[in-house]
C-alpha positions in Angstrom: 0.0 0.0 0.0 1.4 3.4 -0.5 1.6 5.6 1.8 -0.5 8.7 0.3 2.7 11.2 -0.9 1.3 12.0 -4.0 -1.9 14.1 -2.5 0.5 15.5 -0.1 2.5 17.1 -3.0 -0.6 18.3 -5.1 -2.0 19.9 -2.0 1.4 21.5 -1.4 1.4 22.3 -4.8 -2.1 23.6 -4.8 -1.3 25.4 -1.7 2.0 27.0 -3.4 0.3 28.8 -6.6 -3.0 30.0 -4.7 -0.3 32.0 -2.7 1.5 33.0 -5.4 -1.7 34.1 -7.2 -3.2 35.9 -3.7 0.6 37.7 -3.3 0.1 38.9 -6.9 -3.5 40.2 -6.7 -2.5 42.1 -3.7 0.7 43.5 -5.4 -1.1 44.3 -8.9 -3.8 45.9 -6.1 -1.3 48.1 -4.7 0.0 49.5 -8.0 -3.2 50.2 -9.2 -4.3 52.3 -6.2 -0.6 54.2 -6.5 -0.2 54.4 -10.2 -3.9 56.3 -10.0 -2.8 58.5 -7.2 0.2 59.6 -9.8 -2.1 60.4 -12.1 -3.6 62.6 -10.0 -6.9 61.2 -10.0 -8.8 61.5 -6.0 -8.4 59.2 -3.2 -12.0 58.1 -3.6 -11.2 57.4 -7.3 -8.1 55.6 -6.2 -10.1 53.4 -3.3 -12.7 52.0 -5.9 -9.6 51.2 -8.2 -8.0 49.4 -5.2 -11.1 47.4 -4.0 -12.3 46.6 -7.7 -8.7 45.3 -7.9 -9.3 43.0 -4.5 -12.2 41.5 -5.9 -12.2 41.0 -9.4 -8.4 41.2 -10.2 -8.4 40.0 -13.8 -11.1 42.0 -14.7 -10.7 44.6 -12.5 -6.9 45.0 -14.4 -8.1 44.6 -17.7 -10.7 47.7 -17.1 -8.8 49.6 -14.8 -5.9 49.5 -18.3 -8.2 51.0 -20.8 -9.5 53.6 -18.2 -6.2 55.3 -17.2 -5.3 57.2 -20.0 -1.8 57.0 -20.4 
């Protein structure tokens, strides 16, 4: 009988990229909230950026993109 190493790995695995993924949302997050702060837009402006960031980071990216105006 084995002794189970295989679903120790995947869940370290699994365990590995959603912290990856979670330290990247948070660092794309942060960016966003400064790189609209540099643009000079309002700290309200640049709080809704932040949050829609938190919670809907690939589309909350792909808008936030188009809507800066470089």
């Amino acid at each position: 009988m084995s002794s189970g190493g295989g679903f120790v790995f995947v869940n370290v695995a699994l365990i590995s990229i959603w912290l990856l993924l979670t330290v990247l949302n948070i660092v794309l997050s942060i960016w966003a909230y400064r790189d609209s702060l540099r643009r000079g837009k309002s700290q309200e402006y640049a709080l809704i950026v932040l949050f829609g960031m938190l919670f809907f980071p690939i589309i909350g990216l792909i808008i936030y993109l188009f809507i800066r105006k470089d």
